[in-house]
N, C-alpha and C positions, 0 to 999 in steps of 0.2 A: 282075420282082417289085417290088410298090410299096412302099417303107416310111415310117413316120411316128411320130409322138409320140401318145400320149392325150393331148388337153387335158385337164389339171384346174387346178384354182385355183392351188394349192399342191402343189411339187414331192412333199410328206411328206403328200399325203390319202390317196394310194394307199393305201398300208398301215396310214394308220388306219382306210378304209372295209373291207379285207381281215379287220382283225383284230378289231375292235370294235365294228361297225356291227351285228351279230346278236348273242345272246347266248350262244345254242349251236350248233356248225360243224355241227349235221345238217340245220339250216336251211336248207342250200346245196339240198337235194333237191327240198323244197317249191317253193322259189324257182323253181329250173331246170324242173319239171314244171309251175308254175302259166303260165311264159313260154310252155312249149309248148302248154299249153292254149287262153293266147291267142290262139297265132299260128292255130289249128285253129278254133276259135271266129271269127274275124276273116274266115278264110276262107269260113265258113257264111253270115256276113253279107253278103259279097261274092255266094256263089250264091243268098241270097234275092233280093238287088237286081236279078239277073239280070247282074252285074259278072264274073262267073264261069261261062264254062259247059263248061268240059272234066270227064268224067265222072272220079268218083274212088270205089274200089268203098268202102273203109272207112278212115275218119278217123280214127287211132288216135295212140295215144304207145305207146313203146318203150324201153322200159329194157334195158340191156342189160349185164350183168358178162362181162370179159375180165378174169379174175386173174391168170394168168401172165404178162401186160404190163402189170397196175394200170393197166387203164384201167377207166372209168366212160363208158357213153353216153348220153344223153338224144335220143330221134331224135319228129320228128313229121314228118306231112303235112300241115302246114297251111300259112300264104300264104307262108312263108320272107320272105326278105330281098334286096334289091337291093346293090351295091356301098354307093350312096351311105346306105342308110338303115344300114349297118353304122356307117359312117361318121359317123351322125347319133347312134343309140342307143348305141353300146356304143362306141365312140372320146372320146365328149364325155359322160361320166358325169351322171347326174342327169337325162338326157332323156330322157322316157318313148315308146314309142311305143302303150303302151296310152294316153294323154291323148291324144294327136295324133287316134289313129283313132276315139277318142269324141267328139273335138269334131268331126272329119269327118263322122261319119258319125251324129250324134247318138242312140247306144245307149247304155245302160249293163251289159250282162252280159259283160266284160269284168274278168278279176281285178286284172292288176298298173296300176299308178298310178304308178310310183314308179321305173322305170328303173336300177336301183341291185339290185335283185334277182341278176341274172348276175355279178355280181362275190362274190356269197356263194361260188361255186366256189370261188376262188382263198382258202379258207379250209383248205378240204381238197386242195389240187392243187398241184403244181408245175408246171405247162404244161396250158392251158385252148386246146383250137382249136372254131372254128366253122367247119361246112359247112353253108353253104345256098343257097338256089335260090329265085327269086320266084317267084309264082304269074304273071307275067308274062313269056309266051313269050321274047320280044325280048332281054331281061338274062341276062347271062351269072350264072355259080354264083359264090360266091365263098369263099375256104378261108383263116381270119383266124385266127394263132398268136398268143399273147401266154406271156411264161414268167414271168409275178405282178410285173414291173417293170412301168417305166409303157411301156414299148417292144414293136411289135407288130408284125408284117410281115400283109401281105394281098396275095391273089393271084387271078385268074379262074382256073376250071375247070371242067371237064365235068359235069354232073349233068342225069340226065334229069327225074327230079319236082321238082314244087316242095318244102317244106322244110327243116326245119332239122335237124343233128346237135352234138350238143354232145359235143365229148371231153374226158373230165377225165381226166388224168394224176394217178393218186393219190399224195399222200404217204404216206412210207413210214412213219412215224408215224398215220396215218389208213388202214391197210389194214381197219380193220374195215365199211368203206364198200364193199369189193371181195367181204361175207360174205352172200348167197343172203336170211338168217335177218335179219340188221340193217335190208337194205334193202328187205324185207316189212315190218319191224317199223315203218319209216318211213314207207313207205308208205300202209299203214294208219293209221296215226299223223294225218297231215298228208294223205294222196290219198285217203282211201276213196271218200269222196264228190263227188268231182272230177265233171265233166257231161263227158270225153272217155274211153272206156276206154281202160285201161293193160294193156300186157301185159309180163312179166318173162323174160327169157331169160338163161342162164347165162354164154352166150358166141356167139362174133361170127354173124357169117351163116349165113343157111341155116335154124336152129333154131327162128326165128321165123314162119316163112313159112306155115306150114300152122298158122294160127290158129282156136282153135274159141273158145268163147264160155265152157270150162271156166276159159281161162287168162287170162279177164279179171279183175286182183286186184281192181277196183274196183265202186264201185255208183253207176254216171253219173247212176242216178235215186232218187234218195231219196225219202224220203217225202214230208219237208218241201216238195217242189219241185211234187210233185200238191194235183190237186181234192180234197177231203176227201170230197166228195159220190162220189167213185171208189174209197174208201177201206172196208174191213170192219176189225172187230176185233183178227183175224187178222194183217192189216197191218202194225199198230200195232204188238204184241206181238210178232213178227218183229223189227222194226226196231229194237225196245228192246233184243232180244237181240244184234243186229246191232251196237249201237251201244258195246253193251256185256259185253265178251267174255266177262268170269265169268260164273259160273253166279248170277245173282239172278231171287228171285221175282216173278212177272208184277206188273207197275204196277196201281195203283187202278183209273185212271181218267186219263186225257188231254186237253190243252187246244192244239186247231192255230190256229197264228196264222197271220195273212194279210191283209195291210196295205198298200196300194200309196202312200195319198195322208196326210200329208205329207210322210210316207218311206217306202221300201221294206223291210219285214222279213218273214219269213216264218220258220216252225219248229214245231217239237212240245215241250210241256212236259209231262212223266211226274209223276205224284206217286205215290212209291214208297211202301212199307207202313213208318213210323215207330216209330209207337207214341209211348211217354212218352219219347225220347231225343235229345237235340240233340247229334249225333255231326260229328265232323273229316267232312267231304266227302272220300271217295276218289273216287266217280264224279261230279262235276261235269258241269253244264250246259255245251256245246260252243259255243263259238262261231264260226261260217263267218262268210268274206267270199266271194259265187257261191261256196258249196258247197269252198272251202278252207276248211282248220283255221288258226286263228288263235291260240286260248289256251281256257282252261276260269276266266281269273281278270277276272269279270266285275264286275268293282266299277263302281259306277256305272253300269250299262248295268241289274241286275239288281238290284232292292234283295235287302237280304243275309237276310231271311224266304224267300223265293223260290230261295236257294241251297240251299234240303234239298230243292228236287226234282229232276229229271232231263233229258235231254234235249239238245235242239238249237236254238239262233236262228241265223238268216243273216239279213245287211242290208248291202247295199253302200254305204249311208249314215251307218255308225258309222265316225270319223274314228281313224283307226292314224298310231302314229308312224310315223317314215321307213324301218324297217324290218319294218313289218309285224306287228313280237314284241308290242306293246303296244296299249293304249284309249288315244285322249288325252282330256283335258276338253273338252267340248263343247255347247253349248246344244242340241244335236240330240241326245247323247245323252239330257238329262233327258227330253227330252219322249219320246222309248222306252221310258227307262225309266219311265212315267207311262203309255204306253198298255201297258206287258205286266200292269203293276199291275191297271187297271181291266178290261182283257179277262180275266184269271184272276179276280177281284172277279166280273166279270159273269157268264163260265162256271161259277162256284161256283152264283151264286145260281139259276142256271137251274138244274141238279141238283139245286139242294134243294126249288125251285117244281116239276120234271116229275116227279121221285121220289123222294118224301121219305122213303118207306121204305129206299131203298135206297141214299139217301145215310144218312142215320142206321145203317147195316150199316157203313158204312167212316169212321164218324166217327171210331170211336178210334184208328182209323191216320193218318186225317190230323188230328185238332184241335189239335198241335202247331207244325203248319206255318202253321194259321193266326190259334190263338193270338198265335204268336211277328209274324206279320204285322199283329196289333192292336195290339200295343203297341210297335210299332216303325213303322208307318206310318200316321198317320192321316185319310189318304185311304181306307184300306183299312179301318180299323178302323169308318169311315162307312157303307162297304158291307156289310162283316161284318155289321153287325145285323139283315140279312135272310137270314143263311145260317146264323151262330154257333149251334152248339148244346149246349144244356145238360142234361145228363141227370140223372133224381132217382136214390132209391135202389133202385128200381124200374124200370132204365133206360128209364123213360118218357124221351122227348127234349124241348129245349122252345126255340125262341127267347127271346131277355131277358124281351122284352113278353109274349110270351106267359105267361113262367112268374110275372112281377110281376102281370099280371091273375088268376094265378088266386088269389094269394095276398096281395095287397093289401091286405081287408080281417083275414084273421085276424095278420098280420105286422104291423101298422101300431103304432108304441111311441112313446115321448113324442118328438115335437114332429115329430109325423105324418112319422118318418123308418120305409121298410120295411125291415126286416129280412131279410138273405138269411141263410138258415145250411145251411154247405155241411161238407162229410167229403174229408179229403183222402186216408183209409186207414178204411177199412172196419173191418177186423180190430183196428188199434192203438185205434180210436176209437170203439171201441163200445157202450162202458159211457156215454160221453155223447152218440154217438146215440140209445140208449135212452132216457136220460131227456129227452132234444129231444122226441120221438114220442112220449112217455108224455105229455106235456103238446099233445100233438095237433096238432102243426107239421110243415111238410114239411122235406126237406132234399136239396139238391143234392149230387152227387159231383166233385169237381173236383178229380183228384188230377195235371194232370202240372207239372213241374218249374217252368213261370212262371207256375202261377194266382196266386203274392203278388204278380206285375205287372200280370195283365190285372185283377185286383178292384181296385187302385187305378189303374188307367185307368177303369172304368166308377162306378167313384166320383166322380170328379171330374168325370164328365159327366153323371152322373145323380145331383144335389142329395141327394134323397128317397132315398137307398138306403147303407144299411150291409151290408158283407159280414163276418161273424161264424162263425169256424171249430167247430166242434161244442163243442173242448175250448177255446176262449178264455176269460182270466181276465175278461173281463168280462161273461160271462155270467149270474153271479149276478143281478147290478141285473136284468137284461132275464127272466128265466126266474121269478122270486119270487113266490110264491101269497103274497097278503095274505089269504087266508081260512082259513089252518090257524093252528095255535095256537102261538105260538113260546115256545118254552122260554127259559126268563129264566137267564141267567149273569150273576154279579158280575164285576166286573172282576179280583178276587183271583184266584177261578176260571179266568179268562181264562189270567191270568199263569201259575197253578201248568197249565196244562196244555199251553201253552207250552214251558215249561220240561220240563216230561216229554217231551213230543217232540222236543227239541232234543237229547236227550239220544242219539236215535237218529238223529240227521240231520248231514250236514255245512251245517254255518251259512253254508258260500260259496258253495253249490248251492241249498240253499232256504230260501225265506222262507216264513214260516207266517201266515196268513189266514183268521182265523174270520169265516164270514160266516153269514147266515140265508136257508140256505136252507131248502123247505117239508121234510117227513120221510119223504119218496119219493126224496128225491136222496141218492145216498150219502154215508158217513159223511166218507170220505177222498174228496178227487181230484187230478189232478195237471193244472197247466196252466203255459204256457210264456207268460210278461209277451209282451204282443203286440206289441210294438216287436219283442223279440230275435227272436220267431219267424219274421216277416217278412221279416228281414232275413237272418236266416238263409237261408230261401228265395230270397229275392235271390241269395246268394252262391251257393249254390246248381248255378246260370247261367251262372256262369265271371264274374259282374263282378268288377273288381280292386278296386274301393273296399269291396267286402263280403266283406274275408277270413274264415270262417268260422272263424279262427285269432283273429282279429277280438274272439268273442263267446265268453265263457267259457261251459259248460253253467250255464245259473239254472231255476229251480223256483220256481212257488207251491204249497205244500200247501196245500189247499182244506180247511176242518174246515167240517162241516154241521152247527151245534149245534143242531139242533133233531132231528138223527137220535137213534132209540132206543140205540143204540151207545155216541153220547158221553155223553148223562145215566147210561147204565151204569158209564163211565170212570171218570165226575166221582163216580159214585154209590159205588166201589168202596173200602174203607175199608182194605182187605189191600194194602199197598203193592206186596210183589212181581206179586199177579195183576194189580194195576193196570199196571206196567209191561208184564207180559207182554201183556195187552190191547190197548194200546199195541204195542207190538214185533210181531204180529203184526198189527194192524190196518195200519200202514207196510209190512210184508213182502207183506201180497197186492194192494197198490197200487202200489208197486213193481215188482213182478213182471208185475202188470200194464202196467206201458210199460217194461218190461224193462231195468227198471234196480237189480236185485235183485242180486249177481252177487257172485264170489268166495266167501270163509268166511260172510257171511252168506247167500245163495242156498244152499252146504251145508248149512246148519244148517234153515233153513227145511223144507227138504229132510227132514232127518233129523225135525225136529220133525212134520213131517205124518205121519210114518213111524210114530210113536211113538203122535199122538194118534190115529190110527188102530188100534192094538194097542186102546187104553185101551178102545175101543168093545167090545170082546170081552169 
């Protein structure tokens, strides 16, 4: 028997590659299954060359649980290993022999790079042995112990096929690696989609042998990895359930990527039903390298609009640190993340060019996703303008231009700027929709959570356009008939009616605003100074600079003096009914943006109670 040293740098790297090189010890599983993969892969490539030609019925990996010995195996048939190439990869750390047979043999569907993977065992193990076998008659087996020092014995022996067995001796602190349920759960996790089947067996020999195609845990061929043109509905929808094991309702609509030149990526991106909410990601976009799991924390590969949908990318061109756990920075990633931008950009606009009807059916499941993508990328927000869509109150739908042409000429106010005026609530806002449409204006619906961002993105790029919320305070200027007859108030009058209503208000919530509007608008109304409101909305969005802790509640009371109501007020000589006038004139405004509440909402209450007896 031969023995020897691992070469490493440093006598003390061992155990820091053992201990801290991964960031969770379950990693060891992936690692040791993606090697086996390899080495079955490696082999493939050898019998296309015609480098191989001894018949092999099926190519499989092999997990295998021994509990009552805590062992763990990892078995394949693929090219195995020679004396000296043990000697090369796994005695002399950091030497890959997936690089070696890439540059030989010039492929790339090869997963590991990095030679450093087989030493994730000794995270979980007290004594790691290899058995393997080349795919080369002539070479004997060879049977390599190591017990997690740097000291290793290696020996020849008998084996009739070619590959590899990896035994882990588990710690006894790590038995839960020896549990049926953990190492499904990992599997899954990290193998699903691996291109070699997997098969799981409980315990040693025998049990494995009469294999059917039930006990394969894995899925060698994904979707992502097919012709889309090979591909139905059905497929798809499968897959998404496949991919994601609760129970969620079927995806919108789907975008297959498939990209060989300047890099290789391939994948399916799901856009799941929204609505108005920008929710924490539980189910995450996957990222494979060749069909292993990698991470779901795509930063920089995915711009972060693109994280509320679904899915899968694979590219053995996105650069991972030295163990595999992370992205590094990369000028190869932007330019990914630059082509998934433009192909989802592109596959939009073609949906809404082949069917617009039926893209306008699932707008309001996705306009969040690509709201959130206008004003956060604007590359994208470029393209948007041939998908974006806006709907009136009539959920007619409309592109920007579309909806500026049709309203251009009756929207157009001083200094040839058009006016948009949109509802962000229906319900809350419809005493000033009404009078919007009473004066024969159209108005858009734009209620989810970041229209205060995308109306100042499209501001700032279209000169000529103000966006103006139904209830904004400065809508008087812009809405004012100069052809009805305005009631004349002194400034005395001003003051005393001021004062009367102040008397009902808290003065730190609102200010009072007598303006002239025509005597179709109502008497009272309420609007929020359009700084606070916007920013509020901002905050809204989870920004930190817009704590909505930030903005105390403020109020403008809107007085219409030229409504029939207030010359009654001003006209009312009986002090009490005046205030009462008053008092109830605030109460059903109030009540109206439901800010009526407590012993005055009781009273109100009771008072309607009352003047409803009096009718009798």
């Amino acid at each position: 028997m031969e023995k020897g040293k691992i070469k490493v740098t440093a006598e003390d790297i061992f155990p820091v590659i053992k201990k801290f090189l991964y960031s969770d010890q379950e990693i060891f599983l992936r690692e040791l299954v993606s090697n086996a993969t390899d080495a079955i892969l490696k082999l493939k490539t050898l019998i296309s060359l015609g480098k191989f030609s001894k018949k092999i019925d099926d190519l499989i990996i092999e997990i295998i649980i021994d509990k009552p010995n805590k062992i763990l195996k990892i078995r394949d048939n693929g090219i195995g290993m020679t004396k000296k190439e043990v000697e090369k990869y796994i005695n002399q750390i950091a030497f890959s022999g997936a690089e070696d047979f890439l540059k030989k043999y010039k492929i790339k569907e090869i997963i590991g790079h990095f030679g450093l993977g087989f030493y994730s065992s000794f995270m979980v193990s007290e004594k790691v042995e290899i058995i393997s076998k080349s795919y080369k008659d002539y070479e004997k087996a060879i049977h390599w112990i190591c017990d997690g020092s740097t000291n290793f014995s290696i020996k020849t022996i008998e084996k009739q096929n070619s590959g590899t067995e990896i035994i882990l001796h588990i710690k006894n602190n790590y038995k839960e690696f020896l549990e049926e349920k953990r190492i499904k759960t990992l599997l899954s996790k990290y193998c699903k989609f691996m291109p070699i089947p997997i098969f799981l067996g409980e315990s040693e020999e025998g049990k494995n042998k009469n294999k059917n195609k039930n006990k394969i845990i894995n899925n060698p061929f994904p979707v992502w990895k097919k012709n889309p043109i090979n591909l139905k509905k059905e497929d798809y929808i499968n897959f998404y359930k496949e991919l994601y094991s609760i129970k969620m309702e079927d995806p919108l609509f789907w975008i297959h990527l498939n990209i060989d030149h300047p890099f290789k990526l391939t994948g399916v991106l799901f856009f799941p039903k929204i609505k108005n909410q920008i929710e924490l990601q539980k189910d995450k976009i996957h990222f494979y390298q060749n069909q292993v799991y990698v991470t779901d924390n795509l930063e920089g590969i995915v711009p972060d609009f693109l994280n509320l949908l679904k899915g899968v990318i694979d590219s053995p061109d996105i650069p991972l640190n030295v163990s595999r756990s992370d992205l590094k920075s990369d000028s190869s990633v932007k330019q990914i993340s630059g082509y998934i931008t433009r192909k989802v950009a592109d596959q939009l606009e073609k949906l809404c060019k082949t069917n617009r009807e039926d893209f306008e059916k699932k707008w309001e499941e996705i306009k969040i996703i690509i709201e959130y993508g206008m004003i956060s990328n604007h590359k994208f927000y470029l393209k948007a303008k041939k998908f974006a869509l806006y709907p009136d109150l009539n959920n007619k739908y409309y592109l920007l231009e579309e909806y500026l042409e049709k309203i251009k000429l009756k929207n157009k106010f001083k200094d040839d700027k058009i006016i948009v005026f949109y509802s962000s609530n229906l319900e809350s806002q419809n005493s000033y929709i009404e009078t919007i449409k009473n004066k024969g204006y159209k108005i858009l619906l734009l209620d989810s959570p970041i229209v205060g961002h995308l109306i100042q993105k499209i501001e700032i790029d279209y000169k000529n356009i103000n966006f103006y919320r139904v209830d904004s305070d400065q809508l008087d200027k812009l809405l004012k008939n100069y052809n009805v007859n305005e009631q004349e108030i002194s400034e005395q009058e001003k003051k005393e009616l001021k004062n009367s209503l102040i008397k009902h208000l808290d003065p730190e919530k609102f200010l009072i605003k007598i303006k002239d509007l025509d005597q179709f608008s109502l008497p009272f109304m309420i609007t929020i100074p359009e700084f606070v409101r916007r920013m509020k909305e901002i905050s809204l969005t989870g920004n930190p600079m817009f704590n909505l802790k930030n903005f105390n509640d403020k109020y403008n009371i809107i007085v219409n003096k030229n409504h029939k109501l207030i010359k009654k007020i001003l006209n009312e000589k009986n002090l009490k009914k005046k205030q009462n006038l008053i008092k109830e004139s605030l109460n059903l405004v109030m009540l109206s943006h439901n800010l009526l509440k407590g012993k005055k909402l009781t009273y109100f209450i009771s008072k309607s109670y009352e003047n409803l007896l009096k009718k009798d």
